[in-house]
VOFI-424621 format. One record per residue: residue number from 0; residue in three letters; x negated, y negated, z negated of N, C-alpha, C, O in turn. Coordinates in Angstrom, 1 decimal. Layout:
<node NUM ALA <X Y Z> <X Y Z> <X Y Z> <X Y Z>>
...
// end
This chain:
<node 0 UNK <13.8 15.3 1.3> <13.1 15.0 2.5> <13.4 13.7 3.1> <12.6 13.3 3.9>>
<node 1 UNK <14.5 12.8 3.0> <15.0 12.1 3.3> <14.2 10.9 2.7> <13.6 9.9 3.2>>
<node 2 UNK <14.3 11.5 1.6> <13.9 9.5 0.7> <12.8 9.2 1.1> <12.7 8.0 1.1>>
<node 3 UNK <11.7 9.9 1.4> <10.6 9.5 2.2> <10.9 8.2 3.5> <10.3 7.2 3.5>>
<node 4 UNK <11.8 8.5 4.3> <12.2 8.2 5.4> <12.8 7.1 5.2> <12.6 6.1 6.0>>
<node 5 UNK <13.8 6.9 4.2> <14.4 5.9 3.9> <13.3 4.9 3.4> <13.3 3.8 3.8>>
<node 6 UNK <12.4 5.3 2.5> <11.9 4.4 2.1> <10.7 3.7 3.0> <10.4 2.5 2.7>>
<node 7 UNK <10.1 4.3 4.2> <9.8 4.0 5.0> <10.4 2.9 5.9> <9.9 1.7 6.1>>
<node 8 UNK <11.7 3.4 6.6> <12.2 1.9 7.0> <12.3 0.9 6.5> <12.1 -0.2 7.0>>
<node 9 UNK <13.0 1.3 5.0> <13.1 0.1 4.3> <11.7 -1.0 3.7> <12.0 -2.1 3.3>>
<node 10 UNK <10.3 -0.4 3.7> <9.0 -1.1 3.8> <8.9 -1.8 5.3> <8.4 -2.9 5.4>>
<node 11 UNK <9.6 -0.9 6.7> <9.2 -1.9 7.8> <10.0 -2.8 7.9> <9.7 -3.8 8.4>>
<node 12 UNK <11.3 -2.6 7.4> <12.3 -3.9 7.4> <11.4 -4.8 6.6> <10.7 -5.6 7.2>>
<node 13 UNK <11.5 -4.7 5.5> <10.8 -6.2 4.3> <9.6 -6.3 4.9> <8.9 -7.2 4.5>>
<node 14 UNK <8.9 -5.5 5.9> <7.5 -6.1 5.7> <7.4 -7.1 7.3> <6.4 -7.7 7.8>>
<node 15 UNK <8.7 -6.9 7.7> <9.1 -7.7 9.5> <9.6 -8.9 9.3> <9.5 -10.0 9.9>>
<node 16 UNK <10.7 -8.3 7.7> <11.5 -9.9 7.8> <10.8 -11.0 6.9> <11.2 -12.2 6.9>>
<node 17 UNK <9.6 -10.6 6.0> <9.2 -12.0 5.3> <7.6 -12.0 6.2> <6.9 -11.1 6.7>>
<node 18 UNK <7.4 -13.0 6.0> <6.0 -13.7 6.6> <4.8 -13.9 5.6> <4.7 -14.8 4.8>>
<node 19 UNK <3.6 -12.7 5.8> <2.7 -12.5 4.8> <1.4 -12.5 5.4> <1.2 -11.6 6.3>>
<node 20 UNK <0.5 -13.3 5.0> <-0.8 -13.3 5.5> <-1.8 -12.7 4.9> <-2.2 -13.3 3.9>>
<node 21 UNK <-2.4 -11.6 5.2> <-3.5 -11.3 4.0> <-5.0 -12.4 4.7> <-5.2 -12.6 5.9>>
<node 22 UNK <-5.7 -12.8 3.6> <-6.3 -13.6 3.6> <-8.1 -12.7 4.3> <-8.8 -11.9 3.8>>
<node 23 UNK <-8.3 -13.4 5.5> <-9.4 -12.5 6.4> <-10.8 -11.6 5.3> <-11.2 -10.5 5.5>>
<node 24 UNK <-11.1 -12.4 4.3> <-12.0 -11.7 3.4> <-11.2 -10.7 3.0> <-12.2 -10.0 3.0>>
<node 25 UNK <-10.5 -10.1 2.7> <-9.5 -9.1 2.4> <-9.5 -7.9 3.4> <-9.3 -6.7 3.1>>
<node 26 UNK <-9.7 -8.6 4.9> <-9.2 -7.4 5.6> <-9.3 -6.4 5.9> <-8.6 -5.7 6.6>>
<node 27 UNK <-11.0 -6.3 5.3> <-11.4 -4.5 5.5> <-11.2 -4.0 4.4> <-10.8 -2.8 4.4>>
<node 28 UNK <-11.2 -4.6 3.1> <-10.3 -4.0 1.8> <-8.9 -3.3 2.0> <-8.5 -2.2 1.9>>
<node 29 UNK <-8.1 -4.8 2.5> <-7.1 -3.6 3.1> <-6.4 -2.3 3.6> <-5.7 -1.4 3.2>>
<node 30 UNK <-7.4 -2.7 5.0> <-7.4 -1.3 6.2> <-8.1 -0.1 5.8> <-7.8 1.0 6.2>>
<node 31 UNK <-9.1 -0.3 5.1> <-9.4 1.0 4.3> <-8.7 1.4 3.4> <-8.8 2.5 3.1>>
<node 32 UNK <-7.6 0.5 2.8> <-6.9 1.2 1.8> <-6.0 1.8 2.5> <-5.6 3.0 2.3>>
<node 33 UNK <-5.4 1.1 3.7> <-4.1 1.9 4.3> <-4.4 3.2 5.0> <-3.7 4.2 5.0>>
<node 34 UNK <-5.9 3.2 5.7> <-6.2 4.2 6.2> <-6.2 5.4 5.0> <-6.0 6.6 5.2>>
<node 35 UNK <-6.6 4.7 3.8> <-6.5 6.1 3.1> <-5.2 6.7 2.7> <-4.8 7.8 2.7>>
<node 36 UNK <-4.7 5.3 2.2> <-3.2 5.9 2.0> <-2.1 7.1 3.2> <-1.2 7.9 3.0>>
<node 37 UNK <-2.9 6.5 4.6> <-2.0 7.4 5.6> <-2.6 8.6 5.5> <-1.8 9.5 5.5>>
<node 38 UNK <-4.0 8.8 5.3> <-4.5 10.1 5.3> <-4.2 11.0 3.7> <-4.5 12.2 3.4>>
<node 39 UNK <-3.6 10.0 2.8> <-3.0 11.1 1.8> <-1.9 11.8 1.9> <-1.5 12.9 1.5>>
<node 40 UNK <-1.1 10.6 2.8> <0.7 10.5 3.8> <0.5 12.1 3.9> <0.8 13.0 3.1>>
<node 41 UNK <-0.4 12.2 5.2> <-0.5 12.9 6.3> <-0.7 14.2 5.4> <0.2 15.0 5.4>>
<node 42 UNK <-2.0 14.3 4.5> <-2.0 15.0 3.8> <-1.4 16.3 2.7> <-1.8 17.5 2.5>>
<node 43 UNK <-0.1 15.6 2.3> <1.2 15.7 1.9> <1.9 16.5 2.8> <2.1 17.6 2.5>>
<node 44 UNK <2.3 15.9 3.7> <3.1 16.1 4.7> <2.7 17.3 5.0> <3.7 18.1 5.0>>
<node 45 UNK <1.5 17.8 5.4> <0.8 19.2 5.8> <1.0 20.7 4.7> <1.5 21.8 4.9>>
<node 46 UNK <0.5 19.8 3.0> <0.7 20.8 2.4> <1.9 20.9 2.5> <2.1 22.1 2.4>>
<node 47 UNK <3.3 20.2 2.6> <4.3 20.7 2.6> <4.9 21.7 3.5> <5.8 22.4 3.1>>
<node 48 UNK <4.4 21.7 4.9> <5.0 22.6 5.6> <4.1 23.7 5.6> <4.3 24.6 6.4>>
<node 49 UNK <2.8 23.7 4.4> <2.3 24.9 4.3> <2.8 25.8 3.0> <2.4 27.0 2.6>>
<node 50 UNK <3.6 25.1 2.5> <4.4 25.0 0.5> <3.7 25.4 -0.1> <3.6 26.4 -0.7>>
<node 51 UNK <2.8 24.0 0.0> <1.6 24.4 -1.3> <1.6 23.2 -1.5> <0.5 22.7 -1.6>>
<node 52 UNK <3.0 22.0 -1.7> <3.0 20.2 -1.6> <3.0 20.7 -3.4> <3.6 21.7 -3.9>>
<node 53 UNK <2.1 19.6 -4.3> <2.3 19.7 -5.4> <2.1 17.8 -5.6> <1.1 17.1 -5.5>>
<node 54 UNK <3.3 17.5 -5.9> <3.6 15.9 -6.3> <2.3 15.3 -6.9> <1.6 14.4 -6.5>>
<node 55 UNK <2.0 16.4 -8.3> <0.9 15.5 -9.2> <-0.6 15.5 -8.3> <-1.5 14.6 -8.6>>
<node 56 UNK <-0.8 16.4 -7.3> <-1.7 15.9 -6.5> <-1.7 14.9 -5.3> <-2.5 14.0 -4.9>>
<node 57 UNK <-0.8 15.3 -5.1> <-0.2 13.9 -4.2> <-0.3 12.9 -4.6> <-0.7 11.9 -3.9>>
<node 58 UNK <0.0 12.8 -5.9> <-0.1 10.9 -6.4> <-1.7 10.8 -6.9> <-2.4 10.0 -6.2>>
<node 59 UNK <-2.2 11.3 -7.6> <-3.4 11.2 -7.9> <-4.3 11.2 -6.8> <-5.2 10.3 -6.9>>
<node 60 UNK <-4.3 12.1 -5.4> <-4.7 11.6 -4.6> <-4.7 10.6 -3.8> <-5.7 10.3 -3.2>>
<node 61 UNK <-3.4 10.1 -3.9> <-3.1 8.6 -3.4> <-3.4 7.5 -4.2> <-3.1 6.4 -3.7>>
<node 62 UNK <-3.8 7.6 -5.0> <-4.6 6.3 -5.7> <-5.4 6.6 -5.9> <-6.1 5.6 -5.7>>
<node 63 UNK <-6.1 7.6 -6.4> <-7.7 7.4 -6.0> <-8.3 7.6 -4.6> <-9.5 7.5 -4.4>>
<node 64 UNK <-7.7 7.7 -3.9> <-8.2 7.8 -2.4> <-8.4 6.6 -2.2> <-9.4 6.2 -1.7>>
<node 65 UNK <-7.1 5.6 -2.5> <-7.3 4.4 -1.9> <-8.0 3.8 -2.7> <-8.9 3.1 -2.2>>
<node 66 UNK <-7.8 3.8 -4.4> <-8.8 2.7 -5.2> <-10.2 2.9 -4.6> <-10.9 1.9 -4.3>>
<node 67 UNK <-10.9 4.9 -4.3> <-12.8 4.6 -4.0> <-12.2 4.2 -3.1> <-11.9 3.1 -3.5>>
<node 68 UNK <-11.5 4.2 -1.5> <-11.9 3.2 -0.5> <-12.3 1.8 -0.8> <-13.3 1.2 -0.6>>
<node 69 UNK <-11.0 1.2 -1.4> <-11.8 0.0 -1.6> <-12.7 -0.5 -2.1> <-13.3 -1.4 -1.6>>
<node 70 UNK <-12.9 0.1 -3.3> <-14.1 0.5 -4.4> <-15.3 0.3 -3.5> <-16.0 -0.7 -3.5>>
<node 71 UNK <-15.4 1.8 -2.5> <-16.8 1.8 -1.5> <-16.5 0.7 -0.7> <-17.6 0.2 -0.4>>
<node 72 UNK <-15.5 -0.1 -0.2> <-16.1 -1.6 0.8> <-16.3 -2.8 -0.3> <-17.1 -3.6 -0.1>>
<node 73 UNK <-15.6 -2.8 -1.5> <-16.5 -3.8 -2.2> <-18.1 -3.7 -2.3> <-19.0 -4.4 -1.9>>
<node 74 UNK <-18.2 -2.7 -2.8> <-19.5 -2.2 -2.7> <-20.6 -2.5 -1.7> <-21.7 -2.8 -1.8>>
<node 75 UNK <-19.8 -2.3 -0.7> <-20.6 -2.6 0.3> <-20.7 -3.7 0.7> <-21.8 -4.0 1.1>>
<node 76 UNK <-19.9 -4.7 0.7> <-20.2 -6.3 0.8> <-20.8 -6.7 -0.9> <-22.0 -7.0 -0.8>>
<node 77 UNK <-20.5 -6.7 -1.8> <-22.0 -6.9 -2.8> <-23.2 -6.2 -2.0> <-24.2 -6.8 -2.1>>
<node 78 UNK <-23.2 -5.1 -1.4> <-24.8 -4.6 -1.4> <-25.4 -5.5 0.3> <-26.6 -5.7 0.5>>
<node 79 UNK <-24.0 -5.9 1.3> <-24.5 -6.9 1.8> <-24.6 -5.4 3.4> <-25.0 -5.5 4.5>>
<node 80 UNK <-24.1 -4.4 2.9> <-24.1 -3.3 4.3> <-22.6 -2.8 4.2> <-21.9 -2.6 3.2>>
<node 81 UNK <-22.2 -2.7 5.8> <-20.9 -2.4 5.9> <-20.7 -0.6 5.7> <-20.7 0.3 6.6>>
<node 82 UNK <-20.6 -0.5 4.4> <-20.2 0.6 4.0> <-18.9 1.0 3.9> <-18.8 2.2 3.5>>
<node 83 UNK <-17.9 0.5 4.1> <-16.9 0.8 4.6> <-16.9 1.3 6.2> <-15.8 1.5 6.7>>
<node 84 UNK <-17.9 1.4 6.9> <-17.4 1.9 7.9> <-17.4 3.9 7.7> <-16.7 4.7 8.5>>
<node 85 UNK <-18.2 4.4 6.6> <-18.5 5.3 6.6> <-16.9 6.0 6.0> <-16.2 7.0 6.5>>
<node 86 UNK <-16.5 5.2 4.9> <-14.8 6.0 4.3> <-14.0 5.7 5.6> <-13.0 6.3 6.0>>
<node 87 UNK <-14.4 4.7 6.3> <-13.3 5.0 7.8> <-13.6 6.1 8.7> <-12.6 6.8 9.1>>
<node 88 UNK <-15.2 6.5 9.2> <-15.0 7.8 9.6> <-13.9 8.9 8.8> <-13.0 9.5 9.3>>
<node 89 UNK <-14.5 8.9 7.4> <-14.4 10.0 6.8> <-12.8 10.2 7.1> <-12.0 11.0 7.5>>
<node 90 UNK <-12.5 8.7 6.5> <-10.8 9.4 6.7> <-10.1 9.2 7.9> <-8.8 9.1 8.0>>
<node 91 UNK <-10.7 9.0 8.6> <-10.2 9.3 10.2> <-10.3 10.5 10.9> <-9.5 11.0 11.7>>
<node 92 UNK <-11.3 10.9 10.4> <-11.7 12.8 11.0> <-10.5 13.5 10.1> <-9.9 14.5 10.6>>
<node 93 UNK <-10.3 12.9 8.6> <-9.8 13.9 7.8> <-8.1 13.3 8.6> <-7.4 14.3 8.8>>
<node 94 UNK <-7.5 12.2 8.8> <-6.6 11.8 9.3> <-6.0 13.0 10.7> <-5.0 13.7 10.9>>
<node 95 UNK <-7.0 12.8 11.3> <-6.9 13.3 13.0> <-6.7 15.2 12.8> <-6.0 16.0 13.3>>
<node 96 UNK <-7.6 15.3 12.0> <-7.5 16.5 11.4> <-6.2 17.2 10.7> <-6.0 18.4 10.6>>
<node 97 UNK <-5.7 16.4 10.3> <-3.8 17.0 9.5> <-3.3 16.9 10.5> <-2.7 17.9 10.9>>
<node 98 UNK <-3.2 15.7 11.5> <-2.4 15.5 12.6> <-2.4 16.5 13.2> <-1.2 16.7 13.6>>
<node 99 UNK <-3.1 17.5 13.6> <-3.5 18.7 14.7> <-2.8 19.4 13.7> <-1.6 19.8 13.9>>
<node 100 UNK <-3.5 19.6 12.7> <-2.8 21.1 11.9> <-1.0 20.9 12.0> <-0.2 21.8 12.3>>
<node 101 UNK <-0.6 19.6 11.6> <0.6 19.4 11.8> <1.4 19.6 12.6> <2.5 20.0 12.5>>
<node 102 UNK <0.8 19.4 13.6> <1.4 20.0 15.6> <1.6 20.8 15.8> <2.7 21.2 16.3>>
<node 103 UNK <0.1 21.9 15.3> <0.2 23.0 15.5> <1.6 23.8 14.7> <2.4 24.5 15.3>>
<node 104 UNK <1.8 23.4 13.5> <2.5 24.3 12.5> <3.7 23.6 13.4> <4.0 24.3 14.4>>
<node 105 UNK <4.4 22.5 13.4> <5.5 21.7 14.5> <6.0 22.6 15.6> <7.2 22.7 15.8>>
<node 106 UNK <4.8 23.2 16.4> <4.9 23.3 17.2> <5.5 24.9 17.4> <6.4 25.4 18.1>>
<node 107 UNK <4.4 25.5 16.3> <4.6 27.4 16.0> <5.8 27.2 15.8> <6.5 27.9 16.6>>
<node 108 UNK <6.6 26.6 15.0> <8.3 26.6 14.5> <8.9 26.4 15.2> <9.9 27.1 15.3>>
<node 109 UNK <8.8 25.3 16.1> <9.8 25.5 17.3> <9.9 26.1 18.3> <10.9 26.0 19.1>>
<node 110 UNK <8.7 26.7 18.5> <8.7 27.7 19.8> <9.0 29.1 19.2> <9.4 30.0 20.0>>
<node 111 UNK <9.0 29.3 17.6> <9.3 30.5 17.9> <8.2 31.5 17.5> <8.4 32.7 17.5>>
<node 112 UNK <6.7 31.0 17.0> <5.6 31.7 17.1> <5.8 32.3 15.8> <5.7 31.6 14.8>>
<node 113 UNK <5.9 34.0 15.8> <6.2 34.5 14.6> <4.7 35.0 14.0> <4.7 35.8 13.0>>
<node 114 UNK <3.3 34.3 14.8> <1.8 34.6 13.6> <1.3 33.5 14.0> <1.3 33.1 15.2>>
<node 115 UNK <0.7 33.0 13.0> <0.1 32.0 12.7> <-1.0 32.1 13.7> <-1.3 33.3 14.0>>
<node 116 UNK <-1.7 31.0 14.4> <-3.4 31.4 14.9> <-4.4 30.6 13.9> <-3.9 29.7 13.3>>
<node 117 UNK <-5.3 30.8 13.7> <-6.1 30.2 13.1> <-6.5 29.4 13.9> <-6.6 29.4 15.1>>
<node 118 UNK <-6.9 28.3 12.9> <-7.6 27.0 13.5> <-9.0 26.9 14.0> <-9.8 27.1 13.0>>
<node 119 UNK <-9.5 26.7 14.9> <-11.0 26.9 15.3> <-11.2 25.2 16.3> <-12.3 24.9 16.8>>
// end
């Protein structure tokens, strides 16, 4: 549970202390990728405190989530429409969406809630 964490600071340290520009045509390529990558993060993180985390989906989902994101905004600057805004809804609802379930489950554990409610 740890090495997650560790390796997290250790990307915001290197990514504070060197000086990196991504180049502006790039930068919805990017942000769709991170957005997807956080929403696989997030993802993860959920099935785990539901213990149904299984690694080989986790990684598979994490690179293909993010390769179609980028995939669909290339796509969409060849086709000349910002189709990247559509994988940003999607994985923003699906993003906003673990966050809640995550609270909620956060939340039942430390208060104490010995039945689950369903989500509605």
């Amino acid at each position: 549970m740890w090495l997650p964490v560790i390796g997290l600071i250790i990307g915001v340290v290197l990514g504070l202390s060197f000086e990196f520009r991504v180049p502006e045509e790039y930068s919805s390529y990017l942000s769709i990728a991170v957005l997807a990558a956080l929403d696989t993060i997030f993802g993860g993180l959920r099935a785990h405190l539901d213990n149904h985390f299984d690694i080989k989906v986790f990684m598979s989902g994490f690179f293909f989530n993010t390769l179609l994101a980028a995939g669909l905004a290339f796509l969409g600057v060849y086709m000349g429409v910002d189709l990247y805004l559509a994988a940003i809804f999607a994985f923003g609802v699906r993003l906003f969406n673990n966050i809640a379930v995550i609270r909620r489950i956060l939340i039942g554990r430390w208060f104490g809630d010995k039945e689950e409610k369903p989500l509605s």
